[in-house]
N, C-alpha and C positions, 0 to 999 in steps of 0.2 A: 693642358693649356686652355685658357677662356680665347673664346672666336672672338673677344676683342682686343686680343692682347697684340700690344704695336709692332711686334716683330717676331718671331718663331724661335723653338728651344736649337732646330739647325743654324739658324743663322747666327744665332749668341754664340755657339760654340765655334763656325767658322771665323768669325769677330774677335775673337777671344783666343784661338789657335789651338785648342781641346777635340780632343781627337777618341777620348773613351767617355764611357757613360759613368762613372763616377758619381760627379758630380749634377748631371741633372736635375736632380731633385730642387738641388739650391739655385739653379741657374735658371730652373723655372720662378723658381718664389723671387727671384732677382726681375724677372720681365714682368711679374705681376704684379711687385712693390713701383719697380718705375713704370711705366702704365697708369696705374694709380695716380702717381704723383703728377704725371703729363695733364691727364684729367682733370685733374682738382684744380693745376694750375691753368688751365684754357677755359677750364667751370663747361667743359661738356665732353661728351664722348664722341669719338673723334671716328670710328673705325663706325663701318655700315650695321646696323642695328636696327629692328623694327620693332617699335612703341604702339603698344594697345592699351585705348582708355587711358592715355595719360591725363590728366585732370589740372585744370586750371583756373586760377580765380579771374574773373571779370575785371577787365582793365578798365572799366569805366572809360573808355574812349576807344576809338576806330580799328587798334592794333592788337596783334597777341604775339609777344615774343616767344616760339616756341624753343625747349629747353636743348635742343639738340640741332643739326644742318651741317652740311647743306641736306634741304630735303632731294629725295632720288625719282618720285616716282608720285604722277598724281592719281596712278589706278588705284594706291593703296592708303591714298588721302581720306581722310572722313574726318570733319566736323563737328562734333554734335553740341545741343545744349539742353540744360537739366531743368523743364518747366517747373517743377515742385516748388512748393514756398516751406517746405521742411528738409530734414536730411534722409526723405526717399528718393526713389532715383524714376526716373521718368524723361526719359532722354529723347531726345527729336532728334535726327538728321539735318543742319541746317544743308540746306541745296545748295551745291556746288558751286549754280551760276550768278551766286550772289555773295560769294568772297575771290580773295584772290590773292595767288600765293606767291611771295618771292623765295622762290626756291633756295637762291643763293645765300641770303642771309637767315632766312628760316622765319619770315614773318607773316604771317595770316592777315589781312584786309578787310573790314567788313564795315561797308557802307552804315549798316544800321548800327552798328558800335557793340561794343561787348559789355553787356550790364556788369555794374561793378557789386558782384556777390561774391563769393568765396564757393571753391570746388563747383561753379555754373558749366563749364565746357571742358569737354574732354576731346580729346584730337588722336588716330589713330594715323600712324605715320612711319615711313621708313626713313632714316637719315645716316649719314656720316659717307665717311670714302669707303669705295669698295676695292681691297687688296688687291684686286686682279683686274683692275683700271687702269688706264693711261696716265689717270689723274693721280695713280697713288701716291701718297709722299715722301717718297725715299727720302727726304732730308727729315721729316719727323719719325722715322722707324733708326736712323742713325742718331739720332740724340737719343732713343731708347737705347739704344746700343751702348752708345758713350756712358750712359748712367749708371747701365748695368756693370760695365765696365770699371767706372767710379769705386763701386763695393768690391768687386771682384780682384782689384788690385788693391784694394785696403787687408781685403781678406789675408788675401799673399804674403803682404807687409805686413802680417801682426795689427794692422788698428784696428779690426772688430773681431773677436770671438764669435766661432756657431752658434754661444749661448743669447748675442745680443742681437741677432738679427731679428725684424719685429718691425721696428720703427727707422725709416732709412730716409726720413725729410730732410732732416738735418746735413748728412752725406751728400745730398743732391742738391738741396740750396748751393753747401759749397760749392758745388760739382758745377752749377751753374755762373755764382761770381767769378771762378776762376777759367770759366770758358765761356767768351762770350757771344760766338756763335752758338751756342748752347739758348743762350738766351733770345736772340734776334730768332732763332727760329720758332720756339714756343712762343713769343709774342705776336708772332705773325700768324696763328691760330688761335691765338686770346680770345674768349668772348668777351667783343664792348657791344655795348650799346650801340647802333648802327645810326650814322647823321642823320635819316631821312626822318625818323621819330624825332628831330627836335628842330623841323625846318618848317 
């Protein structure tokens, strides 16, 4: 199992009422196909993770939306930006006391503005929920659950063969129209665009 995946191969099986190791194998590739699909649909990763040198083009204006959050931690914040007028690297530390971070949506500040060039700033950063938080989201590790569930009961019923497992979006869209606390939850995780960038 990936240390991002939204829920554990125990608790799939207590969910699910499997009681032998059998099936493991698939029941992992089931957490890590919906997992995926959570992702793709929220457009970030959701589970605590820490980003080094991720690389960013210059917004040409004051903000930087960074690609992950909520941020965790401002000991392990770094900044930087790339003086070079080519594609070597030559990276400065901008100083701390002259940005500032909204932790909760994941936005970076910076009075002097972020020159608008391509791959200029790199942000080294820890972000997402950490499983053994208060704040964890049992309601989005039960929508993993449900999803997995989704396939897992298709499997039973004959609709998918062990040969077509692979590609499971389609399965989980439905999975999703036809449940629709399925969907008010992952919308409520969605990455938008946050009001304060257009006020």
């Amino acid at each position: 199992m990936r240390t991002f995946d939204l829920t554990t191969l125990n608790n799939a099986k207590s969910y699910l009422d499997i009681t032998n190791t059998s099936h493991d194998d698939l029941l992992e590739l089931l957490i890590k196909s919906a997992t995926d699909f959570i992702e793709n649909y929220c457009g970030r990763r959701l589970i605590e993770t820490t980003y080094t040198n991720e690389k960013y083009d210059g917004t040409g204006c004051n903000y930087l939306l960074l690609k992950n959050y909520p941020v965790n931690s401002s000991n392990t914040f770094k900044l930087e930006r790339n003086n070079a007028y080519d594609n070597t690297d030559d990276w400065e530390e901008i100083n701390s006391d002259d940005y500032y971070i909204d932790y909760n949506e994941g936005i970076v500040t910076y009075p002097k503005g972020f020159g608008a060039k391509k791959q200029k700033y790199r942000v080294t950063y820890t972000a997402g929920y950490d499983r053994n938080s208060d704040d964890w989201m049992f309601d989005l590790e039960y929508v993993c659950l449900q999803l997995v569930s989704v396939l897992w009961n298709k499997r039973k019923a004959g609709g998918i063969s062990n040969q077509s497992f692979g590609n499971f979006s389609v399965a989980f869209i439905n999975g999703i129209e036809q449940n629709e606390m399925i969907k008010n939850v992952l919308d409520k995780y969605k990455k938008e665009l946050p009001d304060k960038l257009f006020s």
